[in-house]
C-alpha positions, 0 to 999 in steps of 0.5 A: 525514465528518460531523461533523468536530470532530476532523481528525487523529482522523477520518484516523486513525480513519476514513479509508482507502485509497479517500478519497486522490484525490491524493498529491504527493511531493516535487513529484510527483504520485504519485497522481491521481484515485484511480489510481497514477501510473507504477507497474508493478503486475505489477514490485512483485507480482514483487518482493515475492514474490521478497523473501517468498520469500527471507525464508521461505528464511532462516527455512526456513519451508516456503511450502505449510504444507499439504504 
């Protein structure tokens, strides 16, 4: 990132996803070397589809749009 003459800005504005290497919450490092720490992925994909699925049910929105 250069020329840096506008910190806040440059994360806002140009900074995604791929330039945290670390994230430390509440002392636990959450993040490390651009890999989740202690995160089951295929849990979270199981959970958020589940919570879509129950929002699209109380919506009665149809998941297939094209059937």
């Amino acid at each position: 990132m250069a020329p840096l003459n506008n910190v806040p800005g440059a994360v806002v504005s140009l900074m995604d996803r791929t330039n945290v290497e670390t994230v430390i919450v509440a002392g636990k490092v959450r993040k490390w070397n651009g890999k989740l720490l202690d995160v089951d992925l295929a849990s979270l994909r199981s959970q958020l589809d589940a919570s879509r699925d129950r929002i699209f049910a109380a919506a009665k929105i149809p998941q297939d749009i094209f059937h």
